[in-house]
C-alpha positions in Angstrom: 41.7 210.2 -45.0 39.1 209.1 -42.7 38.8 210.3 -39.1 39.8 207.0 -37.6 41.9 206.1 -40.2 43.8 208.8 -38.8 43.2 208.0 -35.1 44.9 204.4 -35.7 47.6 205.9 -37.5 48.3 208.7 -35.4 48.1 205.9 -32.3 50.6 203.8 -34.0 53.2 206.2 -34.7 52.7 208.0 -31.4 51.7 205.5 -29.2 49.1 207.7 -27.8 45.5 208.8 -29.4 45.3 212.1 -31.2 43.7 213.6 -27.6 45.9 212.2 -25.4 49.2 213.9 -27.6 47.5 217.1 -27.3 46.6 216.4 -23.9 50.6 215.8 -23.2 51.7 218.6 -25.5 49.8 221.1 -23.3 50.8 219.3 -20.0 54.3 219.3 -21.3 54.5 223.3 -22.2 52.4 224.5 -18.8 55.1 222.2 -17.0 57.9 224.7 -18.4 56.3 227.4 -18.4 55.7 226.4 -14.7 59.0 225.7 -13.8 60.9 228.3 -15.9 58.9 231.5 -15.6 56.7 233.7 -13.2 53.6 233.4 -15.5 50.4 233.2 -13.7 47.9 230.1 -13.8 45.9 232.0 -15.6 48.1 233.8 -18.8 49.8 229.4 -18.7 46.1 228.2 -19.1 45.5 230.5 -22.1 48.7 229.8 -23.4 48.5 226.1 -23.6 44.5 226.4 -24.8 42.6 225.9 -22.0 39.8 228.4 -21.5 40.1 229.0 -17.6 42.8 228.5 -14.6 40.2 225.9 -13.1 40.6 223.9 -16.3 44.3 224.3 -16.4 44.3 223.1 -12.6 42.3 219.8 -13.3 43.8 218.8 -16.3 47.0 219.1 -14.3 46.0 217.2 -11.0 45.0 214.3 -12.9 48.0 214.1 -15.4 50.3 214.5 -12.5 48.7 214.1 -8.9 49.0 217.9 -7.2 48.1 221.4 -8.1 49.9 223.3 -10.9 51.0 226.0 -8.4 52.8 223.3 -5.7 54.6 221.6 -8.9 55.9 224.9 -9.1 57.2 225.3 -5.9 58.7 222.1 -5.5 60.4 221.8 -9.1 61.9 225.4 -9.4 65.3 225.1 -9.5 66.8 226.0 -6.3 63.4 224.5 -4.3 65.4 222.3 -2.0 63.5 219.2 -3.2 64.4 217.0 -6.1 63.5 219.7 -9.0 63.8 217.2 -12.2 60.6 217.4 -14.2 57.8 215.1 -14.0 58.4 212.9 -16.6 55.2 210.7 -16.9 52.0 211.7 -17.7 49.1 209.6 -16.0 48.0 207.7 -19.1 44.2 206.6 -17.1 43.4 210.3 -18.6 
């Protein structure tokens, strides 16, 4: 199968392009792992492939509009604020 052959396909079943899933997918897991653990920046970036915290924290600002460290603040259970998860990821990525 050809490369975009794929790409459509992949679009049409997913509704996203093959690097905006993965994009999601890793936005999705650093979210959790945010929210639910006491992992640093760093050890989430190399979890969810990105090669540095930096990258990790860009990545994050533009898919949801503040730093990974004050989503976890705000969204730990027991933050005082409304801690239900982001649900929508910028799709102008």
């Amino acid at each position: 199968m050809s490369r975009a052959t794929f790409a459509r396909r992949f679009s049409t079943l997913t509704g996203l392009s093959p690097m905006r899933y993965v994009t999601w997918r890793r936005m999705n897991t650093a979210r959790g792992l945010l929210r639910d653990t006491d992992l640093s920046v760093e050890e989430i970036a190399s979890r969810v492939g990105y090669g540095s915290p930096f990258a990790l924290s860009h990545a994050f600002r533009r898919a949801h509009g503040e730093a990974p460290l004050r989503y976890r603040r705000l969204r730990r259970p027991g933050a005082g604020e409304d801690s239900t998860p982001h649900h929508t990821l910028n799709h102008s990525l």
